[in-house]
PLY file of the C-alpha trace (Angstrom):
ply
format ascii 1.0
element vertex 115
property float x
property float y
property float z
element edge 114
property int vertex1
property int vertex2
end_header
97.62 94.37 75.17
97.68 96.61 77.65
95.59 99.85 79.17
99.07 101.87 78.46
99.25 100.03 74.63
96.15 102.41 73.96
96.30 105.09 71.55
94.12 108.26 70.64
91.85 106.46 67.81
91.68 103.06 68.34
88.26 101.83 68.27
87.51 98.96 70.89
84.50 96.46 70.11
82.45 95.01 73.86
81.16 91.86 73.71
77.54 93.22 73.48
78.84 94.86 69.91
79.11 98.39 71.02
81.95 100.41 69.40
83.47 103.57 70.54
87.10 105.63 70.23
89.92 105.80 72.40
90.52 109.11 73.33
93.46 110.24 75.41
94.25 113.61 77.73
90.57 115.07 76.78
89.49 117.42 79.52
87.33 114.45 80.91
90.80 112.27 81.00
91.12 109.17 79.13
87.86 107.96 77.79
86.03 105.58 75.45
83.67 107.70 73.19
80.68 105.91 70.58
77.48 106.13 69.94
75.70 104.67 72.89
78.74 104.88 75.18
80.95 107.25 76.86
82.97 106.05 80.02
86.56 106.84 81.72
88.97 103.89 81.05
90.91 104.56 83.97
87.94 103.88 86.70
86.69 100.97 84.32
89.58 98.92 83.49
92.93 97.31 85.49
96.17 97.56 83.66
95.59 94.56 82.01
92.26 95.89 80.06
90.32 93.55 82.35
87.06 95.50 82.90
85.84 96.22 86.49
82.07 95.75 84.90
81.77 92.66 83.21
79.67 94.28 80.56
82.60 96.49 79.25
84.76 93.55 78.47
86.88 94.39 75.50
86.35 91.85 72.65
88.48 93.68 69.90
90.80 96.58 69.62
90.79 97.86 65.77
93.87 100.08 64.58
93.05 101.44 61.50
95.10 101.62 58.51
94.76 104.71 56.57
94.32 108.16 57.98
90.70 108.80 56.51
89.52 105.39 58.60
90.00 107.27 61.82
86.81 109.48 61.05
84.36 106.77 61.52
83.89 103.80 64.32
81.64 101.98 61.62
85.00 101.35 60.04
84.87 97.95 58.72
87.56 95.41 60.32
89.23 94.72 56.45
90.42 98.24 56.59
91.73 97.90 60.23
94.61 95.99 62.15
92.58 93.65 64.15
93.49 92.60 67.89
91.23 90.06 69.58
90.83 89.84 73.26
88.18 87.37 73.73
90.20 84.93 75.05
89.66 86.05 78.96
86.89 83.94 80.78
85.16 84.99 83.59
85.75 82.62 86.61
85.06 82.64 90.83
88.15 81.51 93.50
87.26 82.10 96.52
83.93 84.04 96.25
86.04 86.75 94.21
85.52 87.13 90.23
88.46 87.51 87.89
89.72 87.28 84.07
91.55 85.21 83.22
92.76 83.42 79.33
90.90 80.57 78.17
94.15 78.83 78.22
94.43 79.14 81.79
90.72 78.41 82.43
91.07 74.63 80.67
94.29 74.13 82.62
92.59 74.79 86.15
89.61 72.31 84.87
91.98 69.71 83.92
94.39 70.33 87.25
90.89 69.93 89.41
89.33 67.02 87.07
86.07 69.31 86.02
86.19 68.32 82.64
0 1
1 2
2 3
3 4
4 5
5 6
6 7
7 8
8 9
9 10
10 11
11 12
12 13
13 14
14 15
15 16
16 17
17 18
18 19
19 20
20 21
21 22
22 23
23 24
24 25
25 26
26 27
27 28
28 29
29 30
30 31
31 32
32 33
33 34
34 35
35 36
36 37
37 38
38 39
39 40
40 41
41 42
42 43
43 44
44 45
45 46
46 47
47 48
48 49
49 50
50 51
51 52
52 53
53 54
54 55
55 56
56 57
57 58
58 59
59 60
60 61
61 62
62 63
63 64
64 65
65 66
66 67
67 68
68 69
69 70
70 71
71 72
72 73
73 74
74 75
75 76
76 77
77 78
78 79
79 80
80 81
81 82
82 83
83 84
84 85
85 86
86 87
87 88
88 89
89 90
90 91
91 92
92 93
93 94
94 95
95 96
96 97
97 98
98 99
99 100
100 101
101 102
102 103
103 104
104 105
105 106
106 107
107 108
108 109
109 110
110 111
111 112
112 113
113 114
């Protein structure tokens, strides 16, 4: 998924748990909206949704189904098309961080003989 896939009234999940809505073309731009957040997601993330804060790392992106499930962003994930995006690890090549997929991450162990 992708920073362009993103649609008014998705709700994306951090990894510390924090929820909030996708909102698009607001007068503040495009932003994510919850409870204890509010932030612009075109100064916090790359194309590919990797986060330019490590703390804002997107864990889940939940569609939901029905119309009267976009009200809430305590919508539970059984009423909700789920997309994970846990699968990026955090790693350092040549003093610079980066995302990339776990798959990629056990390759470069195995390729280097760090596991």
């Amino acid at each position: 998924m992708k920073k362009s896939d993103l649609r008014t009234g998705m709700i994306v999940e951090l990894i510390n748990g924090d929820r909030g809505r996708v909102l698009l073309e607001t007068k503040n731009g495009n932003i994510i909206s919850g409870k204890d957040i509010w932030f612009s997601i075109s100064s916090e993330y790359e194309e590919d949704l990797i986060p330019v804060r490590k703390h804002r790392t997107i864990s889940k992106i939940l569609i939901p189904r029905g119309n009267c499930d976009y009200g809430s962003i305590g919508v539970s994930e059984s009423e909700c098309k789920v997309i994970h995006l846990n699968d990026k690890v955090s790693i350092i090549i040549a003093g610079v961080e980066t995302m990339i997929s776990a798959e990629s991450a056990e390759a470069l162990k195995k390729s280097f003989n760090l596991i």
